[in-house]
C-alpha atoms as one frame of an Amber mdcrd trajectory, in Angstrom:
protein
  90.645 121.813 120.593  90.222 124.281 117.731  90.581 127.062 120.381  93.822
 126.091 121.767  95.807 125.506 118.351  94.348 128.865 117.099  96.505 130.524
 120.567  98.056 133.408 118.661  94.528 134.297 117.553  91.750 136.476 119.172
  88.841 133.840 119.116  85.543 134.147 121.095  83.130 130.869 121.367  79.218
 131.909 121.635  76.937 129.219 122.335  73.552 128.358 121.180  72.488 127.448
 124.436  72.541 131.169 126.142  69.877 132.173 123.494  67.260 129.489 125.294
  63.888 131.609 125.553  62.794 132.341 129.429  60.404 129.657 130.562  57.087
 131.106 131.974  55.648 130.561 134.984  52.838 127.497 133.393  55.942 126.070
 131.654  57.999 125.960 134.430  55.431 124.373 136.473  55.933 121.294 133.909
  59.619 121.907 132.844  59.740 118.209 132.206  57.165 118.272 129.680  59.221
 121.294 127.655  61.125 120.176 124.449  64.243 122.077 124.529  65.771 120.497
 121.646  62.900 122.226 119.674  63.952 125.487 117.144  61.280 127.451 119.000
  63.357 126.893 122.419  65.621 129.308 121.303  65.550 133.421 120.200  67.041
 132.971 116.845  66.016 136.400 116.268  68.243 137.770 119.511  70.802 135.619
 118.184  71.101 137.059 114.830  70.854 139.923 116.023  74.372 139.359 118.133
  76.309 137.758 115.542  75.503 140.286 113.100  76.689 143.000 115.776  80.134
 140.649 116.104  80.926 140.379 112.044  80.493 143.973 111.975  83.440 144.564
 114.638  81.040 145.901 117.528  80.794 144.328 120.569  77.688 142.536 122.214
  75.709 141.330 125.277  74.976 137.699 125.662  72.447 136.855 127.791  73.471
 134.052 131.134  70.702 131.273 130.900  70.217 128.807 134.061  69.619 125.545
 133.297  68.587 124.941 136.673  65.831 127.440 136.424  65.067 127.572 132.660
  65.744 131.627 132.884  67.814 134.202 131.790  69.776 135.984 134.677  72.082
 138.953 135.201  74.445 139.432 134.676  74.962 138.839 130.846  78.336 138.506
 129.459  79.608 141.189 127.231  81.925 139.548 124.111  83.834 141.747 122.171
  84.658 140.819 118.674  87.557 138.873 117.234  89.345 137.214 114.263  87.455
 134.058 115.200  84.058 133.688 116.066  82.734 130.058 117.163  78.718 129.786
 117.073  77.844 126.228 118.496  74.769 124.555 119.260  72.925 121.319 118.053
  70.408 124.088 116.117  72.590 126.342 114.602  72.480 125.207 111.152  68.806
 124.706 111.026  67.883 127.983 110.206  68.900 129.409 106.886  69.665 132.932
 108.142  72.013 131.717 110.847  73.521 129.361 107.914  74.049 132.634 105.640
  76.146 134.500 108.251  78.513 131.236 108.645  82.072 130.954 106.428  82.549
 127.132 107.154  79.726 125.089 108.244  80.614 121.938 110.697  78.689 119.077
 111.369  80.271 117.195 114.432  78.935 113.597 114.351  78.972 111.167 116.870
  77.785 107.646 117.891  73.922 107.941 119.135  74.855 105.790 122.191  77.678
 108.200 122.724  75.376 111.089 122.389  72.603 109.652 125.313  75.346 108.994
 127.485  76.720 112.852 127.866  73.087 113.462 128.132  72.346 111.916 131.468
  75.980 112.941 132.777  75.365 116.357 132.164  71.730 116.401 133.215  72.490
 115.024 136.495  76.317 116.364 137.177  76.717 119.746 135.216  72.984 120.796
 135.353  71.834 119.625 138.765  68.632 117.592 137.606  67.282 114.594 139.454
  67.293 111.445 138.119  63.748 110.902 138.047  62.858 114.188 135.719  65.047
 112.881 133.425  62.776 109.835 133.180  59.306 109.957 131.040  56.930 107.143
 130.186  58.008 105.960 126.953  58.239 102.005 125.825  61.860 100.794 124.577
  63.874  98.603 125.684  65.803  99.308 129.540  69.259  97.584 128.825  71.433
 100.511 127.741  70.333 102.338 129.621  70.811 100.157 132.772  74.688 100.771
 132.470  75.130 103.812 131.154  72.740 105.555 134.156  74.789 103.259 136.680
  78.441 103.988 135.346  77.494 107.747 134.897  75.487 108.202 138.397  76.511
 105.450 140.596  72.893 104.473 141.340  72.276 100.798 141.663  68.674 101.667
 142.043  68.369 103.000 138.910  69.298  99.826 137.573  66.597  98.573 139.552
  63.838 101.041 138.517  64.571  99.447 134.816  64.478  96.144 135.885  61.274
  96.525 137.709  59.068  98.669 135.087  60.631  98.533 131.572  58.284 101.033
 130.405  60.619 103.534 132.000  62.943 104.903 130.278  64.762 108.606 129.767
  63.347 111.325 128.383  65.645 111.007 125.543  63.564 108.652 123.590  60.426
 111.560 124.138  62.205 114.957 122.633  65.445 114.615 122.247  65.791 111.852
 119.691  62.595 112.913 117.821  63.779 116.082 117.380  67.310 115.046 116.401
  65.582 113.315 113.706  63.256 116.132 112.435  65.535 118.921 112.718  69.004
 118.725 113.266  69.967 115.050 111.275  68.651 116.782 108.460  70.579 119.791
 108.788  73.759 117.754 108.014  73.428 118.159 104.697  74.147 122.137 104.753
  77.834 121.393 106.821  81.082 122.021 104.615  82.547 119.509 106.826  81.343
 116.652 108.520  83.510 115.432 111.654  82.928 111.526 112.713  84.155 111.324
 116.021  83.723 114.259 117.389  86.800 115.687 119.257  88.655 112.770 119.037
  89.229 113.065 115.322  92.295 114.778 115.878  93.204 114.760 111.463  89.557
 116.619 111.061  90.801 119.239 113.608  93.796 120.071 112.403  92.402 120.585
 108.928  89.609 122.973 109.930  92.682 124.755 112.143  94.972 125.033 109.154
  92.185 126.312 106.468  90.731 128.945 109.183  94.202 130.310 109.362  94.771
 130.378 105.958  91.452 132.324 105.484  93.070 134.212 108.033  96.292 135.407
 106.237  94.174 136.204 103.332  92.819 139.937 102.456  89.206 140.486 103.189
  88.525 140.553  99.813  89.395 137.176  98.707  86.688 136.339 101.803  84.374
 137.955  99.404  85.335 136.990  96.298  86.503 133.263  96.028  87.834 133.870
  92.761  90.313 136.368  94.130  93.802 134.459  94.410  96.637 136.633  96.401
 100.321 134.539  95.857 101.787 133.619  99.428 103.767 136.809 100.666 107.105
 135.901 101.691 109.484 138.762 102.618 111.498 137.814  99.626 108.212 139.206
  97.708 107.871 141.815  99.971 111.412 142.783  99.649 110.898 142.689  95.393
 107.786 144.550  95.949 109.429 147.328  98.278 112.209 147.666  95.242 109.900
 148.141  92.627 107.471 150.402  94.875 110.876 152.504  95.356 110.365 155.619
  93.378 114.882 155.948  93.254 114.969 152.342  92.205 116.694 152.785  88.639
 115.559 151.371  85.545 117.162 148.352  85.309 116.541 147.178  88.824 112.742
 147.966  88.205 112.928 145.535  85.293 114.859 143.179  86.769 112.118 142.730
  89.698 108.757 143.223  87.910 109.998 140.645  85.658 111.112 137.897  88.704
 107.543 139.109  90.229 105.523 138.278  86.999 107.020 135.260  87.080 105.689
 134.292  90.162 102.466 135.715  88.865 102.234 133.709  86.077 103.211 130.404
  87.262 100.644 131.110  90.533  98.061 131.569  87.445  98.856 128.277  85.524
  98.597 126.454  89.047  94.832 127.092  87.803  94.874 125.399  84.578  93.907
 121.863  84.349  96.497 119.327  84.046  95.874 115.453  82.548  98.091 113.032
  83.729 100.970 111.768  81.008 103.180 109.039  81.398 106.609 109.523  80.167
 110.028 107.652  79.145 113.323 109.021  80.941 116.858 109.077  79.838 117.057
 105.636  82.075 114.560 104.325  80.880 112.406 104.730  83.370 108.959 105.543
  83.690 107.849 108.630  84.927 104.036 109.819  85.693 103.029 113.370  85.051
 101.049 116.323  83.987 100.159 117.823  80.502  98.079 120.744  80.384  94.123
 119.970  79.202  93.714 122.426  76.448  96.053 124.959  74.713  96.620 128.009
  76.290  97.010 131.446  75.056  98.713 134.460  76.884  96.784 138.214  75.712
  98.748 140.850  76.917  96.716 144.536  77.178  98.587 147.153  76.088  97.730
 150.769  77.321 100.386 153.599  75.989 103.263 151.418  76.063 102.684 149.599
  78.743 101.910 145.663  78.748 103.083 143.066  81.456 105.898 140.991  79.106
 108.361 143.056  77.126 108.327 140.456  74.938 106.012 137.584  73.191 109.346
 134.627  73.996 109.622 135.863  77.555 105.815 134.711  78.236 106.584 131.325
  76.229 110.156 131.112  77.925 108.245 130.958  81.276 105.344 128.998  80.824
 107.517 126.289  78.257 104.378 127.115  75.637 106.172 126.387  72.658 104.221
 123.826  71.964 101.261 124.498  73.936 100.583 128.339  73.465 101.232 131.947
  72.296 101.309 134.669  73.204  99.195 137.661  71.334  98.203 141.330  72.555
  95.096 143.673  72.283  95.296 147.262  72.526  92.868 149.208  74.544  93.329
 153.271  75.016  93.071 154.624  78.677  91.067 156.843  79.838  92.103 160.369
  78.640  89.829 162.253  81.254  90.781 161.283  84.799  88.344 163.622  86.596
  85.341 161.731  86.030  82.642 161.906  88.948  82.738 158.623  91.236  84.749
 155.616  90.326  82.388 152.600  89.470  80.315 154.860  86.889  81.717 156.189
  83.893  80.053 158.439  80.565  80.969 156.227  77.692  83.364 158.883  76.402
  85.537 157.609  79.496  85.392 154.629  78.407  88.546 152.974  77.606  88.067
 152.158  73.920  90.029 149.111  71.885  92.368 150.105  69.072  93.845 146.803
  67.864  94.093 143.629  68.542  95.537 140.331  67.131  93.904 136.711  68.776
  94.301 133.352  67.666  91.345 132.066  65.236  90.400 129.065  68.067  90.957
 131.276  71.194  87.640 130.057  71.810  89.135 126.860  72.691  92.076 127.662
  74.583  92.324 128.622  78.022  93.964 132.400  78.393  95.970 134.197  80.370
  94.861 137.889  80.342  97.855 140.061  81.562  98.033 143.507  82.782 100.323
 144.705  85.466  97.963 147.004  87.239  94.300 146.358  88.057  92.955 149.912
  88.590  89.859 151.353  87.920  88.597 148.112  86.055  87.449 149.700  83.095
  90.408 148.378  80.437  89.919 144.845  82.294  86.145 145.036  81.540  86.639
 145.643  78.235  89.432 143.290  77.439  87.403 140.192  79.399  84.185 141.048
  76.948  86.473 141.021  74.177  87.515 137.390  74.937  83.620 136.587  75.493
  82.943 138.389  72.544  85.201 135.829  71.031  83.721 132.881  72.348  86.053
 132.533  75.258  84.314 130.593  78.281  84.137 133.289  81.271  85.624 130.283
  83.426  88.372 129.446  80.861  90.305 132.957  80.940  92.891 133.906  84.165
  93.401 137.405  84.603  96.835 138.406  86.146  98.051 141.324  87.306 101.160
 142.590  90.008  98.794 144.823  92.185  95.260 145.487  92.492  92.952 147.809
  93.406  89.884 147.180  95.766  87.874 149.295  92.967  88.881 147.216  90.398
  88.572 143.996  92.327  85.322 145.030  92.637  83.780 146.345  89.547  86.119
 143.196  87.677  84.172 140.196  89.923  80.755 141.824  90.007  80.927 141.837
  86.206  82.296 138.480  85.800  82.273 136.495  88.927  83.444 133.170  87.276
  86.870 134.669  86.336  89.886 134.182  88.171  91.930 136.823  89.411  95.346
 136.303  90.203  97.984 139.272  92.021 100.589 139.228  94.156  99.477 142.407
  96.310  96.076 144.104  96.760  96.741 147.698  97.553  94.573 150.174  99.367
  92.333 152.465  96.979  92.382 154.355  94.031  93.313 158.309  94.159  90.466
 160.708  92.405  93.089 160.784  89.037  92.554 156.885  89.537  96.208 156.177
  90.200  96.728 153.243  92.737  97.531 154.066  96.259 100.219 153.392  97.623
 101.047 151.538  93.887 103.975 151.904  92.023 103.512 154.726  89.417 103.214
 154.533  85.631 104.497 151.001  85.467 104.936 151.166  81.595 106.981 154.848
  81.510 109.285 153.238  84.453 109.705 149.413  82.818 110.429 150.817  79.057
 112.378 154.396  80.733 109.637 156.736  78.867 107.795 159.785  80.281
């Protein structure tokens, strides 16, 4: 089901059961007596081994396992990789490794009489097996079974095998429920979602559809960084961004778009904030139930040469309605003077940016703030600024850092440093250039928002 609503994506299902381990020639001799619902039934290593290959874009061999004759056979089937990659089996969240190479984790849960009755259809339709080696010597109680063997197979006699010896019953109640309950119940608790139902929970479904494609649309960055937030890309924002981008866009147009993209950024970033609920009194009289913000808010725009993200302090408060709730104050922190240092991430401290002024409120500590800078380069000036606020007694967690493009370099050396921060851009870009300019970017935004060289 997830397969067929994800049609415009490349998706490639791997199951569990081709990595079942070769049964020797003593084992085979008493395949009955085998617990294949045991972790050590399957190569977890070969498995690994494949998905790792997959995530990494290369393509891989899976091996062809007969159920009929416990064995691996030629040939194997070669999977190439794609934007989805289903890994199912009733194992696969047992192990912790496999677990670690998973983005969403599913349990799909299902009535127990549900579960024995697939069992003995596929045993004895899909996988060839007689009736009888599906049996074992094991006490319980014959009537469910009775019906389900005789609506499933058609065998009256079967019926009549239970009626005559209750002591038979199928091998279900030897491995396959033990082991349910020692290994795989008990990995239920490591699932991001749990699915009651199984495919016929058709709301469950079309959740895990619309969040995989949303992960989809993303940048592979916010994939590895959770606190990495990219605003929806419309091609009205594509269409600001080309204008802005546009090294013969004049002045005024160049305002007049960074300023309607910053607003988007900025009311993305108090989407973040927490909100209590308020109850209010309309004109009509009415009463009308909505949101407050949780905790004063302060906006701190960096400043580097003359560039900072709001031309002015009432433009921030204009947008956000903050009169009452906020200000809006600045820092100044001097850019890098030498742009020829070695590698990117690592810096003498005479290339560090150093801080010049700044101006915060006396209880910053117990607002939440908006840091603002229109470029996210290097990372070094957002580094600084961020331990500034700490310095200050700012919560890492309470402080939003926005910004109209990023770098990967700076995404990087930013949430490494302070993974509990939020970052918030419309546009990641592709890399830095070695004078640390972003590429493709949009040049000195400061010198082309205030008309300066």
């Amino acid at each position: 089901m997830i397969i067929s609503q994800l049609h415009d994506q490349r998706v490639v299902l791997v199951n569990q059961d081709s990595f079942y381990r070769s049964l020797n020639e003593a084992q085979l001799r008493s395949a009955h007596e085998y617990n294949f619902d045991h972790p050590d039934a399957f190569n977890t290593e070969l498995l690994l081994s494949c998905m790792e290959r997959l995530r990494r874009g290369q393509p891989v061999s899976i091996p062809s396992y007969d159920f009929k004759t416990h064995t691996s056979i030629e040939p194997s089937r070669l999977v190439n990789p794609a934007d989805v990659i289903i890994l199912e089996g009733i194992l696969v969240l047992h192990d912790s490794q496999v677990r670690n190479l998973m983005n969403m984790k599913i349990f799909v849960d299902t009535d127990s009489d549900v579960r024995l009755a697939r069992r003995i259809q596929r045993d004895t339709v899909e996988r060839g097996r007689n009736i009888s080696n599906v049996l074992d010597q094991v006490r319980t109680s014959p009537t469910l079974f009775i019906s389900l063997v005789n609506f499933y197979t058609g065998k009256q006699t079967c019926g009549e095998v239970f009626l005559t010896d209750p002591g038979i019953v199928l091998q279900y109640s030897r491995f396959v429920k033990p082991s349910f309950e020692e290994f795989i119940l008990p990995s239920k608790k490591f699932a991001d979602i749990i699915i009651p139902r199984g495919g016929d929970n058709d709301v469950a479904v079309d959740l895990i559809v619309q969040h995989i494609l949303t992960k989809l649309g993303q940048h592979d960055l916010c994939k590895i960084y959770p606190n990495i937030n990219v605003i929806f890309s419309t091609f009205q924002i594509r269409g600001m961004h080309t204008l802005v981008r546009d090294v013969k866009t004049t002045k005024h147009d160049f305002v007049f778009y960074s300023d309607r993209l910053i607003r988007l950024v900025v009311e993305h970033g108090l989407g973040h904030l927490p909100f209590t609920e308020k109850q209010i009194i309309t004109p009509t009289g009415s009463v009308y139930s909505g949101v407050v913000f949780c905790k004063r808010l302060c906006g701190v725009s960096v400043i580097r040469r003359k560039t900072k993200l709001l031309r002015n302090d009432d433009n921030l408060l204009c947008w956000c309605q903050w009169r009452k709730h906020g200000e809006c104050t600045k820092s100044m922190l001097q850019g890098n003077q030498n742009r020829h240092a070695n590698t990117i991430f690592s810096f003498s401290h005479q290339h560090l940016p150093q801080l010049i002024y700044e101006k915060l409120p006396a209880d910053i500590s117990s607002r939440h703030v908006l840091l603002l800078d229109p470029v996210l380069a290097s990372g070094n000036s957002a580094i600084k600024a961020v331990s500034l606020l700490l310095s200050k007694g700012v919560p890492e967690t309470s402080i939003i850092f926005l910004n109209l493009i990023s770098a990967p370099e700076g995404i990087h050396a930013v949430c490494r440093k302070f993974p509990r921060l939020k970052i918030v851009t419309s546009e990641i870009d592709s890399s830095l250039d070695k004078n640390y300019r972003v590429i493709p970017g949009m040049g000195e935004f400061g010198d082309r928002y205030f008309g300066t060289d």
